[in-house]
Residue frames as qw, qx, qy, qz and C-alpha x, y, z in Angstrom:
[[0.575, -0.014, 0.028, -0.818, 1.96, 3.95, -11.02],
 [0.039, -0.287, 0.952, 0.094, -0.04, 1.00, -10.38],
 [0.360, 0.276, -0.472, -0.756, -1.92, 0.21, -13.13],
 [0.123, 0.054, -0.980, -0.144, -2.76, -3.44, -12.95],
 [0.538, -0.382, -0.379, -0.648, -6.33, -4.47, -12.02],
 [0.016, -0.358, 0.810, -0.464, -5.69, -5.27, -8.47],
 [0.642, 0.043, 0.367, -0.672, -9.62, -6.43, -8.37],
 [0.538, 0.253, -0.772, -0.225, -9.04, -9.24, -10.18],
 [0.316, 0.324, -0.758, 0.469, -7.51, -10.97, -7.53],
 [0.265, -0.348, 0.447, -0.780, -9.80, -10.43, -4.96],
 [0.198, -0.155, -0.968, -0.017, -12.05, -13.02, -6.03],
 [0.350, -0.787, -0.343, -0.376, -15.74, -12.91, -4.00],
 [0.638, -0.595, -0.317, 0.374, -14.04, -12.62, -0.84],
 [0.011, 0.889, 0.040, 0.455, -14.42, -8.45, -0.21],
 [0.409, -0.906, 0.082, 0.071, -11.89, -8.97, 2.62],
 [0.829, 0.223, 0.137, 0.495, -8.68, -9.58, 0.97],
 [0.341, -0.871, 0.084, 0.344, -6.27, -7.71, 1.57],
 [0.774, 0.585, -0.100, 0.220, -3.16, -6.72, -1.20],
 [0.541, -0.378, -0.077, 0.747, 0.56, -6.41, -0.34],
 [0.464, 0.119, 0.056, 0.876, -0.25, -3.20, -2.35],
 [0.295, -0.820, -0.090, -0.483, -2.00, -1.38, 0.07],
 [0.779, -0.612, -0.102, 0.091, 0.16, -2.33, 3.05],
 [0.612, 0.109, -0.061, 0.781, 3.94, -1.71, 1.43],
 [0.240, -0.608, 0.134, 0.745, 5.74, 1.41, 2.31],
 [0.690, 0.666, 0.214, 0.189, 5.82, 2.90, -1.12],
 [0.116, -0.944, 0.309, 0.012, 9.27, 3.50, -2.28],
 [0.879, -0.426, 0.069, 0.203, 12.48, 1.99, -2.17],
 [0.084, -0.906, 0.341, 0.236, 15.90, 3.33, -1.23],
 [0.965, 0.225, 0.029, 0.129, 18.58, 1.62, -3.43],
 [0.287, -0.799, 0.498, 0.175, 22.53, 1.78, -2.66],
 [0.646, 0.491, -0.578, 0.091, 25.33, 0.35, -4.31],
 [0.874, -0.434, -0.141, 0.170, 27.22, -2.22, -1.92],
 [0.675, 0.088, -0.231, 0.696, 30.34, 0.04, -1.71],
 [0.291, -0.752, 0.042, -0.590, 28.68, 2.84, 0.30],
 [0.270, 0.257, -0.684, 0.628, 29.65, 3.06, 3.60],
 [0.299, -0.441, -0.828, 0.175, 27.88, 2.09, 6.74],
 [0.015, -0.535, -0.261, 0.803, 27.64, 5.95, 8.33],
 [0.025, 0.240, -0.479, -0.844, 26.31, 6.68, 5.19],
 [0.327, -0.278, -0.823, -0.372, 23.75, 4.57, 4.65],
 [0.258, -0.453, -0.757, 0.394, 22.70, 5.17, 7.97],
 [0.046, 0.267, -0.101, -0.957, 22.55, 8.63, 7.41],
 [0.456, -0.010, -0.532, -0.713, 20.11, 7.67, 4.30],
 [0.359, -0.407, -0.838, -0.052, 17.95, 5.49, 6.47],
 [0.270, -0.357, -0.367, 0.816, 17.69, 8.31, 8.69],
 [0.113, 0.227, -0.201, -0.946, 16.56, 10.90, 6.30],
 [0.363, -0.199, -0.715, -0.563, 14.04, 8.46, 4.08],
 [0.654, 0.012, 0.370, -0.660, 12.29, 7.21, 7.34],
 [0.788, 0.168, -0.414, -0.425, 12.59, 3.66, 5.76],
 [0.968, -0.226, 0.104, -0.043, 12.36, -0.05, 7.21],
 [0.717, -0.113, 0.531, 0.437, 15.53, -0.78, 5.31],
 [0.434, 0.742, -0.253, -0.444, 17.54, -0.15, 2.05],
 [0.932, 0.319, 0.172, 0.027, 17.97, -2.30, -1.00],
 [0.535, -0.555, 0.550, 0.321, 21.75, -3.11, -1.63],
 [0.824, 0.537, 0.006, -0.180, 22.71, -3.93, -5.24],
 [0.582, -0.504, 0.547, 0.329, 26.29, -5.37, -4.90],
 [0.137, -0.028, 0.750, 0.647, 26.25, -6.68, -8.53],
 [0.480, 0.032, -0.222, -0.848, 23.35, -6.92, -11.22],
 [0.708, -0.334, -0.469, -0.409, 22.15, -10.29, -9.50],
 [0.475, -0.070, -0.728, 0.490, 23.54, -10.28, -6.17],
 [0.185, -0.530, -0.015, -0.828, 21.50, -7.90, -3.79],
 [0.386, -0.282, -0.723, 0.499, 21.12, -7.72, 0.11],
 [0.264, -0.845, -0.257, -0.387, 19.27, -5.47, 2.86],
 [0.387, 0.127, -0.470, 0.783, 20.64, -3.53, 5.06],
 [0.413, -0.814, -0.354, -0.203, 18.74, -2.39, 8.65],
 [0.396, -0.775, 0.203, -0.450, 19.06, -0.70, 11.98],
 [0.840, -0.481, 0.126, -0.215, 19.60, -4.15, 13.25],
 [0.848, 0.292, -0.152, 0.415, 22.15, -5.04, 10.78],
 [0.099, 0.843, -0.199, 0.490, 24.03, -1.97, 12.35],
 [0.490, -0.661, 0.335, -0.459, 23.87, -2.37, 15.58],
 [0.934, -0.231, 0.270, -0.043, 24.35, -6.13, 15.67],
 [0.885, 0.283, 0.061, 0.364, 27.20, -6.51, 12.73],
 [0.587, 0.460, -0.124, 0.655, 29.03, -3.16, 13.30],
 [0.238, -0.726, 0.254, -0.594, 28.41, -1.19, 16.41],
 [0.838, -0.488, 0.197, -0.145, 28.41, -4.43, 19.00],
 [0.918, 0.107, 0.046, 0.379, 31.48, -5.88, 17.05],
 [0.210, -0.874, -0.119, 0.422, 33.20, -2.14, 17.55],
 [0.498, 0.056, 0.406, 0.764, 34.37, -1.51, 14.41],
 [0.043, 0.436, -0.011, -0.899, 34.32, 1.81, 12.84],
 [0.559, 0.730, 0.367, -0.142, 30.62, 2.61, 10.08],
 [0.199, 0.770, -0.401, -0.455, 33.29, 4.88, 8.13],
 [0.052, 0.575, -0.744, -0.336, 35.16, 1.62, 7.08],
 [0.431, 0.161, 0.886, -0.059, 32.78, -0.80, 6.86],
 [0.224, 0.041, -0.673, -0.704, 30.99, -1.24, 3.41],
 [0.637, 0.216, -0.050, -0.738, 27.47, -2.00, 3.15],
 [0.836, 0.163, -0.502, -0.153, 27.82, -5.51, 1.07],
 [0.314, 0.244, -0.862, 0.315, 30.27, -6.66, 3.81],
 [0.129, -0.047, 0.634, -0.761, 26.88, -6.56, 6.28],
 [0.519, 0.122, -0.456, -0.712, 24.08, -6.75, 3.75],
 [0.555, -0.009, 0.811, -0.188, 21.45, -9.74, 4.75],
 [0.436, 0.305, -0.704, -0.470, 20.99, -12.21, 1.97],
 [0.068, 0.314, 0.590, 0.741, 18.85, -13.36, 0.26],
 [0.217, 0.093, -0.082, -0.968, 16.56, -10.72, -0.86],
 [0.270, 0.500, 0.791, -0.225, 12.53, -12.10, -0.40],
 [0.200, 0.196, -0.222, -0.934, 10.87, -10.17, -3.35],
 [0.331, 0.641, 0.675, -0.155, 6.34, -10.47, -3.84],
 [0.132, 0.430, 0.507, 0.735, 4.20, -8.65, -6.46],
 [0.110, -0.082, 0.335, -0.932, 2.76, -5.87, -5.37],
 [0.670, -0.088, -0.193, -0.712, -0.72, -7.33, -6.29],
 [0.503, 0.055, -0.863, 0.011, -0.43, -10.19, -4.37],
 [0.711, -0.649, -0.264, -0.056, -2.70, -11.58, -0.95],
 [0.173, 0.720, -0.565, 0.363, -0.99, -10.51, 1.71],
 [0.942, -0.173, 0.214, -0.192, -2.05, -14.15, 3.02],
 [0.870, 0.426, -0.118, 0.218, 0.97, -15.05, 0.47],
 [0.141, 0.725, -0.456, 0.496, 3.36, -12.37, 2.15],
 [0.747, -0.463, 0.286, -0.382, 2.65, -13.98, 5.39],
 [0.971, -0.063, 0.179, 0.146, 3.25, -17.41, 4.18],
 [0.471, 0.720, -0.211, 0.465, 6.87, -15.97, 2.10],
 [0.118, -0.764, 0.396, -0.496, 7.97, -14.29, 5.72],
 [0.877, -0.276, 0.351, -0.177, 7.25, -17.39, 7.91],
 [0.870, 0.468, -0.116, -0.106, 9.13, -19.79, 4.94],
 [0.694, 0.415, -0.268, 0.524, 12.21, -18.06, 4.85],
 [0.565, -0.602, -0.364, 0.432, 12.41, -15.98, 8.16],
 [0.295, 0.210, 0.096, 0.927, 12.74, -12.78, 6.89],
 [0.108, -0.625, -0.483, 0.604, 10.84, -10.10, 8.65],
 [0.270, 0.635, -0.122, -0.713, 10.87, -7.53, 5.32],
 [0.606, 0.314, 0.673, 0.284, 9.98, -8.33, 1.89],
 [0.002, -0.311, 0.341, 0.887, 11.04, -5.66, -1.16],
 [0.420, 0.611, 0.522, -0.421, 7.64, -4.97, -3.06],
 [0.271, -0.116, 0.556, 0.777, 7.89, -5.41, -7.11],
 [0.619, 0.710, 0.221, -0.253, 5.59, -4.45, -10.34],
 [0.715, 0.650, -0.239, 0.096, 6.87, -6.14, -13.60],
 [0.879, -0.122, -0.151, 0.436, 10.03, -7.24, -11.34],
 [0.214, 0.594, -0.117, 0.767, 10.86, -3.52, -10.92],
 [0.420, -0.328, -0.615, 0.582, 11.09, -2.44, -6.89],
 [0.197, -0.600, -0.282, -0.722, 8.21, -0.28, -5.86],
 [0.577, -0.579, 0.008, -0.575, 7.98, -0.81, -2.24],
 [0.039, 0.213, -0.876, 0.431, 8.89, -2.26, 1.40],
 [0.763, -0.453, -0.142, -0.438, 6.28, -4.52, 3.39],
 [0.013, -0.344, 0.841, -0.417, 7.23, -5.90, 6.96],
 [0.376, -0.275, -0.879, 0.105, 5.94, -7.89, 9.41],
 [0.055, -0.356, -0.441, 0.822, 4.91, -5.07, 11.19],
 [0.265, 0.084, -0.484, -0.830, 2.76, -4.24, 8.17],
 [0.469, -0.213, -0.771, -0.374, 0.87, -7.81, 8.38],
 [0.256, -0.335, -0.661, 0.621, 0.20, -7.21, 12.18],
 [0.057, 0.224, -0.109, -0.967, -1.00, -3.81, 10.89],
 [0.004, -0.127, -0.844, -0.521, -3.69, -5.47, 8.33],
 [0.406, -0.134, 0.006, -0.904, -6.89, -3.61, 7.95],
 [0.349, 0.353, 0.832, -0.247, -9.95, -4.98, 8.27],
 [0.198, 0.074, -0.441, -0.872, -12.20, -4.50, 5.20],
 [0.336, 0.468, 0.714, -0.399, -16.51, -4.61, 5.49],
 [0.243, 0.457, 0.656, 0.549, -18.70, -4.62, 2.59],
 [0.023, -0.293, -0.113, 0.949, -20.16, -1.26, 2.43],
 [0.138, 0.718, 0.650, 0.209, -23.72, 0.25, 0.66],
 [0.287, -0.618, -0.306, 0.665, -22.14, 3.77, 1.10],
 [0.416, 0.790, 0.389, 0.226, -23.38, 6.57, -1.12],
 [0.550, -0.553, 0.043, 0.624, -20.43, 9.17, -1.72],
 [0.398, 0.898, 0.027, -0.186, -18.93, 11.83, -3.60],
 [0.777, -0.372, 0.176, 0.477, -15.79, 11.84, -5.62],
 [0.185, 0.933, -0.045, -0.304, -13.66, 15.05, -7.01],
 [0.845, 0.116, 0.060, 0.518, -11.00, 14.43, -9.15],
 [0.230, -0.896, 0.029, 0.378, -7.74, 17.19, -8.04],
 [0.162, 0.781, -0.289, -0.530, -5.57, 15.90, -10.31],
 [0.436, 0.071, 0.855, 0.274, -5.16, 13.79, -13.20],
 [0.185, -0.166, -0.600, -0.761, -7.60, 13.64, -16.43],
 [0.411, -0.597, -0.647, -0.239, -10.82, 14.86, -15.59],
 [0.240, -0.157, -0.402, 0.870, -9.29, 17.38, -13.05],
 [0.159, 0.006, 0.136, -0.978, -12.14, 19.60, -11.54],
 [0.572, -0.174, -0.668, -0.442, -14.96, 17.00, -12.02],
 [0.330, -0.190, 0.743, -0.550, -17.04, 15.64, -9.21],
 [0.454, 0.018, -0.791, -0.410, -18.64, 12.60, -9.71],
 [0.797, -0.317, 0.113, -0.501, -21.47, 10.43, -7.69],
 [0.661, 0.190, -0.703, -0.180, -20.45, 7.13, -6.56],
 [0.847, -0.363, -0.282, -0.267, -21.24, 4.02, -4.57],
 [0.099, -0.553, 0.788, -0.251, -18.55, 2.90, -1.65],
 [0.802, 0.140, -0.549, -0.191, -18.54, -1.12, -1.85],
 [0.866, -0.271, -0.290, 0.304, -15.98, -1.89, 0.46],
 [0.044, -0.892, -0.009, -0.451, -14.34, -0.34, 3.05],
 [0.822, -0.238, -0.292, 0.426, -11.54, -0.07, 5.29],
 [0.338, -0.865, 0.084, 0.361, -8.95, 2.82, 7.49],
 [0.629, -0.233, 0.600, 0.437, -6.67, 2.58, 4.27],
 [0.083, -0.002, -0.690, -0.719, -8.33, 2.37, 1.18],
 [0.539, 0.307, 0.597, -0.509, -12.04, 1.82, -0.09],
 [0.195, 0.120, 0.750, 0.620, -13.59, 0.29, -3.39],
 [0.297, 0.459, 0.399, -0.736, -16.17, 2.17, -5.49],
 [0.462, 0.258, 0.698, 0.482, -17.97, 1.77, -8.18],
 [0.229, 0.731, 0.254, -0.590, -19.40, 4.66, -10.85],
 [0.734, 0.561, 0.368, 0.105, -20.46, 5.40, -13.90],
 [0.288, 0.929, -0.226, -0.054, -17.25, 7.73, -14.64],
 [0.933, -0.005, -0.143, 0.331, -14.29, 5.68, -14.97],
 [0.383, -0.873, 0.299, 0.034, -11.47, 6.93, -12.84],
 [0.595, 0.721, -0.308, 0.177, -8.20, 6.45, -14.57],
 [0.823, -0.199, -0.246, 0.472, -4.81, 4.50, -12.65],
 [0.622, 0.224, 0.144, 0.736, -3.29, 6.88, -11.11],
 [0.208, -0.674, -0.346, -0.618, -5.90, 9.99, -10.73],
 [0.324, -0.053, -0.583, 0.743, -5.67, 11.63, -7.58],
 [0.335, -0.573, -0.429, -0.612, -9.19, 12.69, -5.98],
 [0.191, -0.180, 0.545, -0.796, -11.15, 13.69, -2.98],
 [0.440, -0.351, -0.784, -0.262, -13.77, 11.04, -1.63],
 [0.361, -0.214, 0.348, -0.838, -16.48, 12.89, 0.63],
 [0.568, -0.328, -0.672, -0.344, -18.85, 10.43, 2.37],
 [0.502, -0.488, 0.293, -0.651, -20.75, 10.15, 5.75],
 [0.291, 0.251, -0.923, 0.008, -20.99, 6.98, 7.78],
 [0.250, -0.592, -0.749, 0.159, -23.82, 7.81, 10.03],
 [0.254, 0.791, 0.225, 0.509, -25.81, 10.78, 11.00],
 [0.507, -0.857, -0.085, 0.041, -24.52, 11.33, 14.17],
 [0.793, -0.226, 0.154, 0.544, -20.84, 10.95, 12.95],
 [0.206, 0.788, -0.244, -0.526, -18.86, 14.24, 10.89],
 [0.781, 0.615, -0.020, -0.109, -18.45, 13.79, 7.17],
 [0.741, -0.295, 0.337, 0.500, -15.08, 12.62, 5.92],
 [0.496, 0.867, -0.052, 0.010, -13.15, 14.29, 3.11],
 [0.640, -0.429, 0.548, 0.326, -10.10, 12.07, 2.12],
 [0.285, 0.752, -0.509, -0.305, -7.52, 12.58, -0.39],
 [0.741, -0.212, 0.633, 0.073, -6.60, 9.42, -1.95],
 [0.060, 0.496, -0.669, -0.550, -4.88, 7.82, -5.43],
 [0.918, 0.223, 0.161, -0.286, -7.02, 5.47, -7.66],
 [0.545, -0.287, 0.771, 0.161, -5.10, 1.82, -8.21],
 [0.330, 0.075, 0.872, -0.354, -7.57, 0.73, -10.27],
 [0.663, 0.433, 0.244, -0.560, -10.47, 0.47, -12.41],
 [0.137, 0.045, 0.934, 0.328, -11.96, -1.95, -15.14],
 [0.432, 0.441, 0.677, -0.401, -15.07, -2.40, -17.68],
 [0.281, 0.854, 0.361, -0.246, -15.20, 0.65, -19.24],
 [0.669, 0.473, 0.029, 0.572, -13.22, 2.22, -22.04],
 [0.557, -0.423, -0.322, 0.638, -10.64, 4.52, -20.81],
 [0.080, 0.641, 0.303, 0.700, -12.17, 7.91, -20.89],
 [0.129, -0.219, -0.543, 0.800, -11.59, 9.80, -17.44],
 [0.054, 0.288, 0.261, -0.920, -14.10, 11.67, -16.12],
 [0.396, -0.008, -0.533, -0.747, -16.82, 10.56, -18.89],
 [0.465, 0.123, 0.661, -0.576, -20.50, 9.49, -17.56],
 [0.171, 0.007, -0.814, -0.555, -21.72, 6.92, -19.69],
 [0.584, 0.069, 0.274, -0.761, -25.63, 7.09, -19.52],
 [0.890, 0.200, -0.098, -0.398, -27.74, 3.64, -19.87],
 [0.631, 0.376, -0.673, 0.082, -24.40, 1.84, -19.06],
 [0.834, -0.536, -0.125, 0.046, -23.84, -0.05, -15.71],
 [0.295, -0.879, 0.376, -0.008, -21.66, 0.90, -13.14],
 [0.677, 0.421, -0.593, 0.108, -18.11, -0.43, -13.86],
 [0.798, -0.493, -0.335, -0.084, -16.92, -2.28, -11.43],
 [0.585, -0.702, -0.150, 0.377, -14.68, -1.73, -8.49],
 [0.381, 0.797, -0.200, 0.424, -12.42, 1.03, -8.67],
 [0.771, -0.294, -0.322, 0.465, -9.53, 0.64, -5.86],
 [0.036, 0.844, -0.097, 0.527, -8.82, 4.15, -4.48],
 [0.739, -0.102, -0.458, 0.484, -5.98, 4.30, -2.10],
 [0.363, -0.908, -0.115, 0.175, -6.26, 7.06, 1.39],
 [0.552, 0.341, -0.226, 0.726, -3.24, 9.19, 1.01],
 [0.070, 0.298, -0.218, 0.927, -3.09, 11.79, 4.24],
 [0.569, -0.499, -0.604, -0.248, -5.50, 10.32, 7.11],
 [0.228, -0.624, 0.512, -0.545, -5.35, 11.78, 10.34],
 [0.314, 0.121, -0.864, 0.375, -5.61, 9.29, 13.13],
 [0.176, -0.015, 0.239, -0.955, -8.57, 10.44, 13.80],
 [0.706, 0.436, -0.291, -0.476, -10.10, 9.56, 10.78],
 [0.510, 0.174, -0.842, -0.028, -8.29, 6.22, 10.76],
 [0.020, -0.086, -0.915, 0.393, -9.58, 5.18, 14.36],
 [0.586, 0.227, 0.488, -0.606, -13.30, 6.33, 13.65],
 [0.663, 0.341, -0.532, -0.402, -13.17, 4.13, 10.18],
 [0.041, -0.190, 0.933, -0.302, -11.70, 1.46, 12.60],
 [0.264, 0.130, 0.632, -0.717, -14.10, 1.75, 14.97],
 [0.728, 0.326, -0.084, -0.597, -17.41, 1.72, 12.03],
 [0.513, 0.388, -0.746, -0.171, -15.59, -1.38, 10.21],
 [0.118, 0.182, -0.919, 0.329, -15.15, -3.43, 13.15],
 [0.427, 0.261, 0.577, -0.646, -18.49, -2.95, 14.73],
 [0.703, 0.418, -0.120, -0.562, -19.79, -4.54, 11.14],
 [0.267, 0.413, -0.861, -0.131, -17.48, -7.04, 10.88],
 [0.844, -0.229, -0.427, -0.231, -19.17, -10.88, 11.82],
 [0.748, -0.553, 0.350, -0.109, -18.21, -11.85, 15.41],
 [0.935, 0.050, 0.100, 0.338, -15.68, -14.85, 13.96],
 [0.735, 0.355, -0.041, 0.577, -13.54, -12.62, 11.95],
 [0.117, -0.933, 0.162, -0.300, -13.84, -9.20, 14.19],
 [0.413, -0.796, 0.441, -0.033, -11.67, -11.71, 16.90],
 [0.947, 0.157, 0.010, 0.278, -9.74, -13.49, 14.81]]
């Protein structure tokens, strides 16, 4: 779960992006004496960039598609008998999950690595490529008046009023007088215009700060707490290209074509 206050960080500048809204969440770990058809196999099934190698308790490598194809299928030796560590690329590039992903950027350039394992507290929580930072939302300040239900967590069955702040095809910050708990899994209903249908996205809350930690409690005569980071879980493509589409068309001319 990830707990930290990711709004810290953000500073004033409401487009910042984190590496932990862009990682994969997840990561597959192998020992380094698995076999190569094997592993593939498990890259297969997870649907992941890569898996995390642990050869010893400080030695660790990655292992891709490309390693495959380039260290053991073009060199025509057999996946059964190759090992994992004997292919494994080294060294391992490891960010906080709460980091700019201006920082991942600079990290990938540095060392030429194209994937970077995603920690919290030095514990692996996640993949982020380069194909991620190509990926990188845009985010537009927002003045959007919304609902939010909580489905499950503390405070389950509650619906609460609250303000969208900032916005993006990903994620969105909000702010309200019920503090929303790290972790809390809710439905955020809002409109964007009237000519546009209503949204109603499932997403996970990162986030939140101010207020003592009492889910689902509406503290009259107190100011809203600030941001709460709530992360989309289950967007169609639909829904991600008309959130695009609203974001961009708000964005200043400089940064829409940067």
């Amino acid at each position: 779960m990830l707990e930290k206050d990711i709004q810290q960080l953000r500073g004033e500048d409401p487009q910042t992006i984190l590496v932990g809204h862009m990682m994969t969440p997840g990561v597959v770990q192998i020992p380094g004496d698995v076999s190569v058809t094997e592993a593939a196999s498990l890259l297969e099934r997870e649907r992941m960039p890569c898996l995390l190698v642990k050869d010893t308790e400080w030695r660790f490598g990655l292992m891709t598609p490309t390693d495959i194809v380039k260290k053991v299928v073009a060199q025509g030796l057999e996946p059964d008998e190759v090992e994992v560590r004997t292919i494994m690329t080294r060294p391992v590039q490891f960010i906080e999950y709460d980091r700019a992903i201006d920082e991942a950027s600079t990290l990938m350039m540095s060392s030429g690595t194209p994937i970077l394992i995603v920690t919290k507290e030095n514990q692996p929580v996640g993949v982020l490529t380069a194909r991620d930072l190509v990926l990188s939302p845009k985010r537009c300040a927002a003045n959007i008046s919304a609902t939010v239900s909580v489905i499950e967590g503390e405070g389950a069955g509650a619906a609460h009023q609250i303000t969208i702040t900032q916005l993006s095809h990903v994620s969105a910050s909000l702010v309200s007088r019920a503090l929303l708990l790290p972790g809390t899994r809710v439905i955020v209903g809002f409109s964007l215009s009237e000519t546009m249908s209503p949204f109603t996205i499932k997403g996970t809350v990162l986030n939140n700060a101010g207020l003592e930690a009492v889910s689902g409690v509406t503290r009259p005569g107190v100011s809203a707490s600030p941001a709460v980071e709530v992360q989309f879980v289950e967007l169609s493509p639909a829904d991600q290209s008309r959130i695009k589409a609203w974001v961009l068309g708000r964005l200043p001319p400089s940064f829409g074509s940067a």
